[in-house]
C-alpha positions in Angstrom: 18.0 -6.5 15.9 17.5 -10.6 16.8 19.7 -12.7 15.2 17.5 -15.3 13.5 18.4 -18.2 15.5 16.5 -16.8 18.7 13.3 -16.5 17.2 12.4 -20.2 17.5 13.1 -19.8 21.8 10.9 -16.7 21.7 8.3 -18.5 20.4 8.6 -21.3 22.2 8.2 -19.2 25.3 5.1 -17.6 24.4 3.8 -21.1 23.8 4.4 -21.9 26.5 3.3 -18.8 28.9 0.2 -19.0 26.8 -0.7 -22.8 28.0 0.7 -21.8 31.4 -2.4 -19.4 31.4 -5.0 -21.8 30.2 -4.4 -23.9 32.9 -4.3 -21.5 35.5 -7.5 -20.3 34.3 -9.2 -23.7 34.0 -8.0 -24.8 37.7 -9.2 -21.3 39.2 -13.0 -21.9 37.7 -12.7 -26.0 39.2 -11.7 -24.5 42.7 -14.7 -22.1 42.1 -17.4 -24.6 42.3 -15.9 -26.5 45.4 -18.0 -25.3 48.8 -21.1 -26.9 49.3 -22.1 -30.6 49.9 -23.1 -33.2 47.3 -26.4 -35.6 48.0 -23.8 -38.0 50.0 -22.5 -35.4 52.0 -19.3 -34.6 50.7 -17.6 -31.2 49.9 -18.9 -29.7 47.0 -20.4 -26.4 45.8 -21.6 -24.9 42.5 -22.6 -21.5 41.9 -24.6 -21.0 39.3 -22.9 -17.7 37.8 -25.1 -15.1 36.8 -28.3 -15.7 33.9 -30.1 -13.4 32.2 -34.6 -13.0 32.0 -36.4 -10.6 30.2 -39.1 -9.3 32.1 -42.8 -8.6 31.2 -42.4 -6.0 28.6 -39.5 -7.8 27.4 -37.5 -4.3 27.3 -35.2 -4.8 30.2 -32.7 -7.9 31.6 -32.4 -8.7 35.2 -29.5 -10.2 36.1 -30.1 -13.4 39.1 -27.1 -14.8 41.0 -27.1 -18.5 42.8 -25.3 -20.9 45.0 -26.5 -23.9 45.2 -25.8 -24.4 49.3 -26.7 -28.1 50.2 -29.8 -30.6 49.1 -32.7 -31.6 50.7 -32.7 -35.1 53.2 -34.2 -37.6 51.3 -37.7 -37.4 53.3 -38.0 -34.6 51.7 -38.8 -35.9 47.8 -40.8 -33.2 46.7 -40.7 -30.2 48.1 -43.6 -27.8 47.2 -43.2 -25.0 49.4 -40.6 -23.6 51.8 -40.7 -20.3 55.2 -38.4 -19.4 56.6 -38.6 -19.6 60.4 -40.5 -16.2 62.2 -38.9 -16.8 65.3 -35.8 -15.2 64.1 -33.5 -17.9 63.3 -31.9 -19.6 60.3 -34.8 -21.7 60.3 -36.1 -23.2 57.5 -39.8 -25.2 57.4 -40.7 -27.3 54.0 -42.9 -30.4 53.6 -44.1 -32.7 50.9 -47.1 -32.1 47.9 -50.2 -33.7 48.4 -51.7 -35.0 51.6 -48.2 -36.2 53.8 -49.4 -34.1 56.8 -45.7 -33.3 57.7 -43.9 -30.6 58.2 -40.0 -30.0 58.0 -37.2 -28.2 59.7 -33.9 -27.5 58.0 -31.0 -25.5 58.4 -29.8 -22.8 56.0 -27.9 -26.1 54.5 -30.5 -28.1 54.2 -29.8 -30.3 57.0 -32.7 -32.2 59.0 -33.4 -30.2 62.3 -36.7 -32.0 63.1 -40.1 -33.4 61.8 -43.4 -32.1 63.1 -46.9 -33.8 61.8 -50.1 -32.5 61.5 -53.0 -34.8 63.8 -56.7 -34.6 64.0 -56.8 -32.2 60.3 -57.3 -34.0 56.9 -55.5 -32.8 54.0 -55.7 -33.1 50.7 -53.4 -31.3 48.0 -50.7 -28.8 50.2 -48.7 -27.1 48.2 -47.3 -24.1 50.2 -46.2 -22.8 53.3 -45.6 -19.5 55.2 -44.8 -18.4 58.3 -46.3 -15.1 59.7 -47.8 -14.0 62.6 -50.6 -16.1 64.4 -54.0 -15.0 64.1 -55.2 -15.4 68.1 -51.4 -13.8 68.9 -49.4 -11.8 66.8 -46.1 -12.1 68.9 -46.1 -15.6 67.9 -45.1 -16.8 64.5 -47.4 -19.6 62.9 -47.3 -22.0 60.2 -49.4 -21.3 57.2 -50.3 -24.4 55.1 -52.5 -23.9 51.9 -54.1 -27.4 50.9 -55.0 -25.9 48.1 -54.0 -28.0 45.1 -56.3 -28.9 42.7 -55.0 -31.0 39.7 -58.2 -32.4 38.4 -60.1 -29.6 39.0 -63.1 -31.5 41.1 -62.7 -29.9 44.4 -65.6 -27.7 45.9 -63.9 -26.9 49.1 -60.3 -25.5 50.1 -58.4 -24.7 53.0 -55.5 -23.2 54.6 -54.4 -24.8 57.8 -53.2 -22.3 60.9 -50.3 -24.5 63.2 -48.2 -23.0 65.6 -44.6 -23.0 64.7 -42.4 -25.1 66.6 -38.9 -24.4 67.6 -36.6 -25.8 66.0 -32.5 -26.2 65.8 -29.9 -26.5 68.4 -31.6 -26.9 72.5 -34.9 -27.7 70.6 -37.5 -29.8 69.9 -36.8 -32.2 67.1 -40.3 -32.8 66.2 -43.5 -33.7 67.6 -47.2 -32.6 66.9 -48.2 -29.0 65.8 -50.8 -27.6 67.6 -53.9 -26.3 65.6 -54.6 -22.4 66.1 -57.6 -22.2 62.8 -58.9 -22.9 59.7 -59.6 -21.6 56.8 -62.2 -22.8 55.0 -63.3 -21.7 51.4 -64.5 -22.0 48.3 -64.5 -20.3 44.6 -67.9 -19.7 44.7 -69.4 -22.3 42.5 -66.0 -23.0 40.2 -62.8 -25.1 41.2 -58.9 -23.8 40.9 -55.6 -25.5 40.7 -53.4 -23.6 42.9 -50.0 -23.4 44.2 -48.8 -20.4 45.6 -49.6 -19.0 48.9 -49.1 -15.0 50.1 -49.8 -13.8 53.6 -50.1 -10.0 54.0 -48.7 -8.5 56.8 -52.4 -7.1 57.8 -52.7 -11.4 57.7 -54.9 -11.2 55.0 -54.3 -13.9 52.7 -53.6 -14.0 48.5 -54.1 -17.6 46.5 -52.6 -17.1 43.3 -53.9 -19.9 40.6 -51.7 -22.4 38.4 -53.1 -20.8 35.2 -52.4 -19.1 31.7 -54.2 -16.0 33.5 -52.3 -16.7 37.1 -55.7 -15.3 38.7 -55.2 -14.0 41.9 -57.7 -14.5 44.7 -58.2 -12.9 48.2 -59.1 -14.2 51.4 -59.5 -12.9 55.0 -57.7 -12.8 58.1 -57.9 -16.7 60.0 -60.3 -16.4 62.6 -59.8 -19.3 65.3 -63.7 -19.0 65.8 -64.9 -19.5 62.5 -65.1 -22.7 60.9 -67.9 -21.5 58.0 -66.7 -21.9 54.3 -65.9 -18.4 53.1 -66.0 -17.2 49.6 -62.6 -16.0 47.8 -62.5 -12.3 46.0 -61.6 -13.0 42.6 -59.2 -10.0 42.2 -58.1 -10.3 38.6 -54.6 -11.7 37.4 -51.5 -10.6 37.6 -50.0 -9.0 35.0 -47.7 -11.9 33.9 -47.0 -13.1 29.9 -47.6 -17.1 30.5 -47.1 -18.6 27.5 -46.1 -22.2 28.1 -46.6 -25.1 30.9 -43.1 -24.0 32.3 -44.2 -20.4 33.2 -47.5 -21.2 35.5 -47.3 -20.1 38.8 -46.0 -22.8 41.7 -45.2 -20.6 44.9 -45.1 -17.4 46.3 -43.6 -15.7 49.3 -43.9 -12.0 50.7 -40.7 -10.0 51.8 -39.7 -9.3 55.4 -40.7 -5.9 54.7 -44.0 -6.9 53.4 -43.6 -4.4 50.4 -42.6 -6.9 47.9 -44.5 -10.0 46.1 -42.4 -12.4 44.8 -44.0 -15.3 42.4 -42.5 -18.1 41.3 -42.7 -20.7 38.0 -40.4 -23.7 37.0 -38.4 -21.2 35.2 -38.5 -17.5 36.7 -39.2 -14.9 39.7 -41.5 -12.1 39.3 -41.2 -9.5 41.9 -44.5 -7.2 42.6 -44.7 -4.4 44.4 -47.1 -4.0 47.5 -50.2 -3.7 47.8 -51.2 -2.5 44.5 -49.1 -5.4 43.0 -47.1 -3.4 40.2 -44.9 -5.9 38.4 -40.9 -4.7 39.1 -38.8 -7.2 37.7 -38.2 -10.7 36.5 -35.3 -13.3 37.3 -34.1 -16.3 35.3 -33.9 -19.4 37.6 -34.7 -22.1 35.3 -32.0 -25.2 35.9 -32.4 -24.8 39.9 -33.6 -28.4 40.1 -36.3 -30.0 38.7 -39.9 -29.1 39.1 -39.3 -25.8 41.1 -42.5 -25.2 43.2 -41.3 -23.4 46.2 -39.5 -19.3 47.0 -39.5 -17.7 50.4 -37.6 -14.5 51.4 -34.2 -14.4 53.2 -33.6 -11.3 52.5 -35.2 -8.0 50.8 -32.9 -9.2 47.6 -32.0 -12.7 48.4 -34.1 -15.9 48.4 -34.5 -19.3 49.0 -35.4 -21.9 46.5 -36.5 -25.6 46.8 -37.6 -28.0 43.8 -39.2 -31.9 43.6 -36.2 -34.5 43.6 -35.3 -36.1 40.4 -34.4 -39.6 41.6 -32.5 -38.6 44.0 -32.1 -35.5 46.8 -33.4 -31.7 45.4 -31.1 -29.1 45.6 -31.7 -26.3 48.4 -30.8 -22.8 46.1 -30.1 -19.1 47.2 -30.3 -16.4 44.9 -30.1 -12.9 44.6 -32.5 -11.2 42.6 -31.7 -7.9 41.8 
């Protein structure tokens, strides 16, 4: 049995092991977020921990980790699509909504590798970018730019713009002119779409998927370098999303190294859709990657790359894993 006069010291030890604890635990979640690098370049690194989205039926979570791995150069103020590089290399291409006419290398950290420009082809609204093989040579990767935004809803033409892709990183190029390989002219037969998101199939057909309540999804042929007549796009119905505020519309899309996966992007989730019948899988939360999110591409079968508009300052450059 304790004498009374040693309680007090046991209590005051397990006081004390109990604040020892709290701050052990406190300085191992700081240290946690330091590995990545700020907008001015220093050390720092945030990941995001995990979130949780219902998907379409609303019956299931999906569980989407992030690391927020560097932020974009300041050229760079509003990102609206991003590829990563089919030459095989940490590569990463982005470029600027509306009618800049420049395209952008990075690293997997966001850092500038090069800036390439588009000469002698007016655009008006891009808003996403892909890179897959070229249509005139499929051992060679080209750049896929959709001009294909639409905001008040007056335009009768579209187009997707067919560029070479440069090389880019270390012994490269750091920018230059891209060369023109086609264009793909078209129209909605009679009727005007705001669009954002961009899919190319890997038999190069293409998908434009509309900034909608119904995100319509529209088909388009194979680039031919020899054919500079307006085609028409196949309505093929929408997609079988729940969009049921401003948030959830459709800004980007991306198709998996494998090409049996969809991925479609909003402001504030991933859908994933299977290929080709385009069954919806699953759903992950990545609302809070940066303002206005409005481009997705592949890494990975599971992970992905994320870009969003700068809010005053330099956007973030996001992986996640969605599974």
């Amino acid at each position: 049995m304790k004498r009374a006069h040693e309680e007090p010291d046991v209590m005051m030890m397990g006081v004390v092991g109990l604040a020892v604890f709290l701050l052990i635990g406190a300085a191992a979640s700081l240290l946690g977020r330091l590995a990545g690098v700020d907008p001015d370049g220093m050390p720092f690194s945030e990941a995001a921990g995990t979130d949780t989205a219902d998907n379409v039926s609303g019956s299931v979570s999906d569980t989407t980790s992030s690391t927020r791995v560097g932020f974009l150069p300041r050229e760079i103020r509003e990102s609206s699509g991003i590829a990563r590089s089919g030459h095989g290399e940490d590569v990463w291409w982005t470029h600027n909504d509306g009618n800049d006419g420049r395209v952008f290398a990075l690293s997997a950290n966001g850092t500038l590798l090069g800036t390439w420009r588009l000469e002698g082809a007016r655009v008006t609204d891009v808003e996403d970018i892909a890179s897959a093989p070229c249509p005139d040579r499929e051992s060679s990767p080209c750049l896929y730019l959709a001009d294909i935004g639409d905001n008040q809803g007056n335009r009768s033409e579209y187009a997707v713009q067919v560029v070479r892709e440069p090389r880019a990183g270390a012994g490269s190029s750091s920018g230059g002119v891209l060369e023109p390989v086609a264009v793909l002219r078209f129209s909605y037969g009679g009727s005007s779409h705001d669009a954002e998101a961009l899919a190319v199939m890997r038999d190069g057909t293409l998908l434009v998927i509309t900034k909608s309540d119904r995100a319509d999804v529209f088909g388009l042929p194979r680039p031919d370098p020899a054919n500079t007549d307006v085609v028409e796009a196949e309505s093929l119905g929408p997609l079988p999303l729940d969009i049921d505020r401003k948030e959830a519309h459709v800004t980007a899309a991306a198709v998996s190294p494998s090409g049996t996966r969809l991925a479609v992007r909003s402001d504030v989730d991933i859908a994933l859709f299977d290929l080709p019948d385009r069954r919806f899988v699953k759903r992950c939360n990545v609302s809070g990657q940066g303002q206005q999110g409005e481009a997705v591409d592949f890494q990975d079968e599971t992970t992905l790359m994320l870009t969003s508009e700068a809010a005053g300052g330099r956007a973030p450059l996001v992986r996640i894993r969605c599974e």
